[in-house]
Steps between C-alpha positions, in 0.01 A plus 500: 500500500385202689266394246771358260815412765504129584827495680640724743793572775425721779789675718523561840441814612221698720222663367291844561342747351123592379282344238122408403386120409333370242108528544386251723463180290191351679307842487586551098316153423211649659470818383529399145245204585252691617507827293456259220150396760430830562250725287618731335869342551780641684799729476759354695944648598783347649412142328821231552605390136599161664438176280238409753309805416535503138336133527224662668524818232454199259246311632323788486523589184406139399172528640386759300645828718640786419875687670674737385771526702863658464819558719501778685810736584600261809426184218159397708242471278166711498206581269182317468300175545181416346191223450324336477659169540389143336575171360873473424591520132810249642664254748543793762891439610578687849837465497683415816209673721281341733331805637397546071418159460306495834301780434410527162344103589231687726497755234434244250230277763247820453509556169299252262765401303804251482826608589798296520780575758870386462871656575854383471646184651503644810150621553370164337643346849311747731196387691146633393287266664434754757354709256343225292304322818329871568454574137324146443293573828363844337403298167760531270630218314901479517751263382800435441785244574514285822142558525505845496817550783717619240506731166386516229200579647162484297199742627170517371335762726126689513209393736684513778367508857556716836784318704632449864866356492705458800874495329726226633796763393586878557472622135437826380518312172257300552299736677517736190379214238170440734459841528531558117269232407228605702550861336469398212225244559340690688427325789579539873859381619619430840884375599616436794855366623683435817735854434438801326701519227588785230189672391630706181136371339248590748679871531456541130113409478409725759664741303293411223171513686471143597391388804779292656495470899780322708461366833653319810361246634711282815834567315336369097499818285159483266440723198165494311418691182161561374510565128427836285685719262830567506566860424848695532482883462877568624866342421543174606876577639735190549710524812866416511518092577608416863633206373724671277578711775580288722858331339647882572325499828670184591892596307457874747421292759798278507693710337577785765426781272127657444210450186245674436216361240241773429129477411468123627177347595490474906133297492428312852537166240812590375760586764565184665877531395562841654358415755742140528800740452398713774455204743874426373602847630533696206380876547181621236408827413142580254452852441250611195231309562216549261217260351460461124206328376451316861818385519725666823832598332784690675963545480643216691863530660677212665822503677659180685501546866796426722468124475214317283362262776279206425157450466152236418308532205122340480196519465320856357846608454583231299173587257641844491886419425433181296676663205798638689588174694826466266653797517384562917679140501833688426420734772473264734845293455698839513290541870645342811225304545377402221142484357213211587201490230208310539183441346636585162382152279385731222887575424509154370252629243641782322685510201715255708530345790639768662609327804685243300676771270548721806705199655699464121597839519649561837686191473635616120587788698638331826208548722259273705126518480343242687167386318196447639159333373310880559833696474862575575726527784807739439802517765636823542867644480496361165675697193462386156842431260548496168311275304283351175124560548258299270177713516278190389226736309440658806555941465519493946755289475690663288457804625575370879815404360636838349385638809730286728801558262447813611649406889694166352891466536507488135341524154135286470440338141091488420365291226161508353487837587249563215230384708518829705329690194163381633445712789836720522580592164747798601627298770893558388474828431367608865767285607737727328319783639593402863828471411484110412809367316402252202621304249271371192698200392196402257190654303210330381 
């Protein structure tokens, strides 16, 4: 339902209950990238059909491969991905996605071949010169505007050469692009960066047979691959997405009553915000726990605790809860002490700057949110009221927002909801599942 509402009013009122997320968004783009890599292709379940994946489904597609893929009974999409892969037959649009755009540039930097890169208004803001510089330094030729710091990006890859590249950011995304290109050039890749950060890729080559080690090194996490054929002879199963996850984490968490959200991914990389919200003083159960195609999955249950407290956020925890820094931003105002981030620049380059519409929202909403250069500093004892929320193309923000009508002293008005379709497409009606009152007050 979320796909085609671009105006809503959320209630107050607490929610609980059970329910399973979407498939993890940043472990779908992979698995349909690299069964489309892999010989003898891939079948792949539990695939999000978020607009950022169907960019990637496209791009895909584009460049010659082949997926069949349909909804399943819970709506996540599963079937089968297929190669080989070359030149695009097309401008190759990725949507609002950096982690498609990102990747499918080291993709692109292996094959010989010419691939141009763009995405919505949005993405054509993002910065790729930290992919570009390493890309460049392997032998690829990219472009694109502001000397190649911004897309459209241009790539004309083949002959590349074995790199070393110390990152000057934490990025699984770009991580993943190095990583790709040297798979597909064939050459030997080593990354390293001052924190680990999430490592979705390098868990799905070794399950294809490629050997991918990871190390530790005084505190820098470095991950070298050394090239060979990719080769998948089981399902590549999607977890449920932590970051999906966590805006019903965070609304049982201030919202004195318990949520469960089944089957979610619990990777190392990936649980920075339960693991914020239990430094607040909210109680966490996991039961379940399995592992599904490398991925550590399990049932996660959180309940508030007597009194959410405060608590710091930086750096590795910031790597691991850079996604959730919104909605844990709600947590903290309804804490008595508040919550203190640091270290968190890369919110100012996301699909906003997230610090900036953070600080827009609470104060549409009668909050404070102190900003900071690398973050956020968010008093506690703070409730939200009613209010008019502007999401600003940005689906956390919007999403943050129905989540704190959920505690508010009144009804909370989000516009430009639509943008929520590309990672949370069923967003409203989980919302309604918990027991979430809403209003649409406009369709697209």
């Amino acid at each position: 339902m979320s796909a085609a509402v671009r105006r809503v009013r959320v209630h107050p009122g607490p929610l609980s209950g059970r329910l399973g997320v979407p498939g993890d968004k940043s472990v779908s783009h992979r698995v349909v990238l690299m069964g489309a890599l892999a010989d003898g292709g891939a079948t792949v379940s539990g695939v999000v059909a978020s607009g950022d994946v169907l960019a990637t489904i496209a791009a895909v597609r584009c460049m010659g491969g082949q997926v069949w893929l349909d909804p399943a009974a819970d709506g996540l999409l599963e079937g089968r991905v297929e190669g080989p892969l070359g030149e695009a037959c097309d401008v190759v649009d990725c949507g609002n996605s950096g982690t498609g755009l990102r990747l499918l540039a080291g993709l692109a930097a292996g094959m010989d071949a010419v691939t141009v890169l763009t995405g919505d208004v949005s993405l054509r803001g993002r910065p790729m010169a930290r992919i570009v510089d390493p890309l460049r330094a392997m032998g690829a030729i990219v472009d694109g505007r502001d000397g190649g710091r911004l897309p459209p990006l241009v790539v004309r890859g083949g002959k590349l050469h074995p790199l070393t590249w110390d990152s000057p950011v934490a990025s699984a995304q770009v991580k993943s692009c190095l990583l790709l290109a040297g798979l597909v050039g064939r050459v030997d890749v080593t990354v390293s960066s001052r924190l680990p950060s999430r490592d979705h890729t390098e868990r799905l080559l070794r399950a294809g047979g490629i050997d991918v080690t990871t190390a530790t090194i005084d505190g820098r996490e470095i991950v070298a691959l050394h090239p060979g054929t990719l080769r998948f002879d089981t399902t590549l199963r999607v977890p449920g997405d932590p970051s999906s996850a966590a805006f019903w984490l965070v609304a049982g968490a201030i919202g004195g009553r318990a949520v469960t959200v089944t089957d979610v991914s619990v990777n190392p990389t990936r649980t920075g915000a339960i693991e914020v919200l239990t430094d607040l003083g909210a109680a966490v159960d996991s039961t379940g726990e399995a592992v599904r195609s490398g991925e550590p999955v399990a049932d996660v249950t959180i309940r508030a605790g007597a009194q959410l407290a405060s608590a710091q956020v930086g750096g590795r925890r910031v790597v691991d809860a850079i996604d959730e820094l919104p909605v844990l931003a709600l947590a903290g105002a309804l804490s008595s002490g508040g919550l203190d981030v640091s270290d968190a620049t890369e919110l100012r380059a996301k699909e906003s700057d997230r610090i900036v519409a953070m600080a827009r929202t609470f104060s549409a909403l009668g909050m404070r949110l102190e900003e900071r250069p690398d973050g956020y500093l968010v008093p506690g004892g703070q409730r939200p009221g009613p209010g008019i929320v502007d999401a600003g193309g940005d689906h956390r923000i919007a999403m943050t927002a129905c989540v704190a009508a959920t505690v508010a002293s009144g009804p909370v008005e989000v516009t430009g909801f639509d943008c929520v379709a590309t990672s949370y497409p069923t967003f409203l009606d989980d919302l309604a599942r918990l027991g979430g009152r809403v209003e649409v007050l406009e369709e697209g």
